[in-house]
C-alpha positions, -999 to 999 in steps of 0.1 A, spaced: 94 173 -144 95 136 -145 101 119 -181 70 100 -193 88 67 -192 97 75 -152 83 44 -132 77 45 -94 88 10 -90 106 -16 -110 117 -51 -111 143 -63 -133 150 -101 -134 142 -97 -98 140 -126 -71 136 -130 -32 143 -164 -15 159 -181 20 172 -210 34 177 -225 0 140 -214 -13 129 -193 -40 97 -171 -32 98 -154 -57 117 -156 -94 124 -138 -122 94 -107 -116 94 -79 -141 71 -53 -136 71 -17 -135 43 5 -118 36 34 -138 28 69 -114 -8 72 -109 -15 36 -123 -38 15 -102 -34 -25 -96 -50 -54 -79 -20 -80 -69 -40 -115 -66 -28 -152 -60 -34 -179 -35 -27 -178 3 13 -182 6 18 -175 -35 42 -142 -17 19 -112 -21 30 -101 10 67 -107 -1 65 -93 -29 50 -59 -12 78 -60 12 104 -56 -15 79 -21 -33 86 -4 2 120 -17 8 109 -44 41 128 -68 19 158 -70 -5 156 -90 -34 181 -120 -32 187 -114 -72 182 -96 -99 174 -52 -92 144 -32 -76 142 4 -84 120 24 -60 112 57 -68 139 59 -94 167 46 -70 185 13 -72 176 -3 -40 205 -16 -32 221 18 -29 195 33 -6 213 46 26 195 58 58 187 90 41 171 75 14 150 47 34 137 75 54 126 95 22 115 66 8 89 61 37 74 95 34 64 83 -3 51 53 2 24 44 27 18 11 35 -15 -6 53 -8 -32 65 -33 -66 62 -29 -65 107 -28 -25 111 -18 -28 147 -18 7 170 -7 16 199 -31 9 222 -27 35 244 -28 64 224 -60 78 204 -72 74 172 -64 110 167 -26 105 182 -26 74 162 -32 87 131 -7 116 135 21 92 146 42 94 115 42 135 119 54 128 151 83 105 147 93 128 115 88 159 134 70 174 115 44 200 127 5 181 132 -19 213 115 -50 198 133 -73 213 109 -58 190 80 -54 161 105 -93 167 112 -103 169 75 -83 133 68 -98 119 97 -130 131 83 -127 119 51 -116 82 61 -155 87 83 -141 86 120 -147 120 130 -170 103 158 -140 79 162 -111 104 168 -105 104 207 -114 65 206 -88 36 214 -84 16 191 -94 -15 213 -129 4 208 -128 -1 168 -146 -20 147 -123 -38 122 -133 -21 94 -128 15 117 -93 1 122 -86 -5 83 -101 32 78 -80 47 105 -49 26 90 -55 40 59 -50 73 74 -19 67 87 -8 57 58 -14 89 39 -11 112 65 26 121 47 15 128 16 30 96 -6 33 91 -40 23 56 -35 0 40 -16 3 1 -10 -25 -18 11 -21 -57 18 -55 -72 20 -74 -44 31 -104 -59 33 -98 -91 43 -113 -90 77 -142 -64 69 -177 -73 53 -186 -64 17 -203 -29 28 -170 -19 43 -148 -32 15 -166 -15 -7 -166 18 18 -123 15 15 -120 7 -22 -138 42 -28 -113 55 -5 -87 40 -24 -104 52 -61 -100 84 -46 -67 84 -37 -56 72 -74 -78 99 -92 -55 122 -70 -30 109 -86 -15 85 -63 -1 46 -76 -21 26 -56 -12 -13 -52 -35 -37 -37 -29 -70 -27 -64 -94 -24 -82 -124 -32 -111 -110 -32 -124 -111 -69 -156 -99 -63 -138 -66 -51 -118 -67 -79 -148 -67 -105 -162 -37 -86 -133 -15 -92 -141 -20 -131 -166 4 -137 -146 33 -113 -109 26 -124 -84 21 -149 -69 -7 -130 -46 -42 -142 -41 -72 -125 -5 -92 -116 -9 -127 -106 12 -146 -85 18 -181 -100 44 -205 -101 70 -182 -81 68 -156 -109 37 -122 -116 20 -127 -148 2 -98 -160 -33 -112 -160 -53 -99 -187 -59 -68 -202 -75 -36 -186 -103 -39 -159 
């Protein structure tokens, strides 16, 4: 069993810069399992970077992240791979291969693991995202908020500890946002960290009533902890 101080993601001291600029400086945080937050700042504050370096896109140019226990800088191929399977990542432009279905989509990371696709449990997660009707579609022949459902998928269909989403609803309307922050809820009371990155505050005020969640706010180069509980 994991110790009840045991933190799924940690900065120390921890900053990410180049060509002579600083992105990001001096972030300590630490992401509790089955905690829930909201990452928030202005266009180009370095959500986005800052994401990169929870799922190891990025290496911080000073100070130590710790993902999943591990010093990041130690991780070798191995441990990248592993690290993968416990974090699933949507990404704000969840691009596809065009080519292949929603269903083949979806089951990608199986795939290119090889592991074995069960299509019963493939069907009930494609089922549960709401795309059933969707599942031999190309994505050319989504909706955007299908895509970001179908993304989310993806993203989960490994089973991770952690899910991390970067503006997931940033291209959807309000009905839909609110249709993937459920999905998201869910995910969490499974037990699953969840990290999302918006600036939609409205979204944020919805989640209050549902989840236990906190924001970090990117200001100034550094993540302030912005407040108490939502």
């Amino acid at each position: 069993m994991r110790d009840r101080g045991f933190k799924v993601i940690e900065f120390h001291d921890a900053a990410y810069g180049y060509g002579g600029r600083e992105l990001l400086s001096q972030i300590n945080v630490s992401l509790a399992p089955g905690s829930f937050h909201f990452l928030t700042g202005p266009s180009g504050a370095g959500k986005t970077t800052f994401l990169k370096l929870c799922y190891h896109e990025l290496q911080a140019t000073a100070g130590r992240v710790s993902l999943l226990g591990k010093d990041s800088r130690s991780l070798d191929r191995d441990d990248v791979a592993m690290l993968r399977r416990k974090i699933g990542v949507v990404h704000q432009d969840c691009q596809f291969l065009d080519h292949l279905s929603v269903w083949e989509n979806i089951s990608l990371p199986l795939t290119v693991s090889g592991r074995p696709i069960v299509e019963s449990d493939l069907a009930d997660l494609i089922a549960w995202v709401g795309l059933s009707d969707h599942a031999n579609a190309l994505p050319p022949e989504m909706s955007g908020g299908e895509r970001q459902r179908a993304a989310l998928a993806r993203a989960i269909i490994m089973s991770p500890d952690v899910i991390i989403a970067d503006e997931p609803t940033g291209n959807v309307d309000w009905e839909m946002s609110l249709r993937l922050l459920q999905l998201l809820v869910e995910l969490n009371r499974m037990g699953k960290t969840v990290v999302i990155a918006t600036h939609d505050m409205h979204l944020i005020r919805q989640a209050k009533s549902q989840v236990n969640a906190r924001v970090l706010r990117i200001a100034d180069r550094r993540i302030h902890q912005a407040g108490a509980d939502l």
